[in-house]
Phi, psi and omega in degrees: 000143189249176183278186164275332209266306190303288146024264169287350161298314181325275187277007174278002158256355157119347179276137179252005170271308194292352157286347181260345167285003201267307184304301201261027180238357160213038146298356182250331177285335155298292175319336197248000185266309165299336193267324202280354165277287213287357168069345190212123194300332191262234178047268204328319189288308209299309186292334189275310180297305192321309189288324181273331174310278158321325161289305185328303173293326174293306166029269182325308166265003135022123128293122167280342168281002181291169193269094151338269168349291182277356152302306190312313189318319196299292207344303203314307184284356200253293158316281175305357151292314179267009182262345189273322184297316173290323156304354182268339180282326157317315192086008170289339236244128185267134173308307195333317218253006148332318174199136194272202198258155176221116183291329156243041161283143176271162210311314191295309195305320154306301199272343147270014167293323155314267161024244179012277203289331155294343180273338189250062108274336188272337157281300184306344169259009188247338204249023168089182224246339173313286186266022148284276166005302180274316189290325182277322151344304190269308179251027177239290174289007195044021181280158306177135179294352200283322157325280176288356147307333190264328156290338174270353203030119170189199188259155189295319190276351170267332163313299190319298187297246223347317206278319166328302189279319194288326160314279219279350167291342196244354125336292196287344209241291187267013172078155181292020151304330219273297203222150180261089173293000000 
């Protein structure tokens, strides 16, 4: 079995078999880094080709020591922040595909849950591109502060702050209801 750093010398030389091994070997943490911003599976799919597209092409000039994984990750979440931002400048973006569904809630409880989750992406497209990033990172994907140091490279205490700072902006944007500092 080869590495990614094998991996990607492989295919920045022109073997397509080890790109493809590349692809299917992080195709479901892209897709699921993208479904988990943007909520709708064909966006996800569509951005998740855009991104193995991009790898491709950069290929030649490739750093090959980079940690893969957490590139593809950022790229991902980096994508799906501008595609959900850009669908909001659209006017497209349906509660529906928001949340999924629940059968034995009852409505209101539905709809303020619509609510909810429409009011913090609309903080998150208010509060910069930095401390969007860590909240989707943190509360959308769950990852773990040690996780999101490493997609973001960066230090566990620039994690910490960061998440810190990017909550009470999103405090300040939807009132202290939201989140418990």
């Amino acid at each position: 079995m080869f590495n990614d750093k094998e991996l990607l010398l492989r295919a920045s030389k022109g073997d397509r078999e080890a790109f493809r091994m590349i692809v299917e070997a992080h195709k479901d943490r892209v897709y699921r880094a993208l479904f988990g911003v943007l909520r709708s599976r064909e966006d996800a799919l569509d951005i998740s080709q855009d991104i193995f597209l991009k790898l491709y092409q950069r290929l030649p000039k490739m750093d090959t020591g980079i940690h893969l994984a957490s590139w593809l990750y950022r790229v991902a979440v980096n994508a799906g922040i501008d595609q959900y931002r850009k669908r909001r400048r659209e006017k497209k973006v349906s509660l529906d595909e928001s949340l999924p569904l629940a059968s034995k809630v009852d409505p209101k409880s539905q709809i303020e849950n619509k609510e909810l989750v429409e009011r913090f992406y609309q903080a998150l497209s208010q509060i910069g591109k930095k401390h969007s990033r860590i909240l989707v990172l943190r509360e959308i994907q769950g990852l773990d502060y040690d996780s999101i140091a490493k997609v973001l490279n960066c230090s566990m205490g620039t994690v910490m702050s960061r998440l810190y700072y990017a909550r009470r902006k999103v405090v300040n944007v939807l009132g202290d209801d939201f989140y418990e500092i």
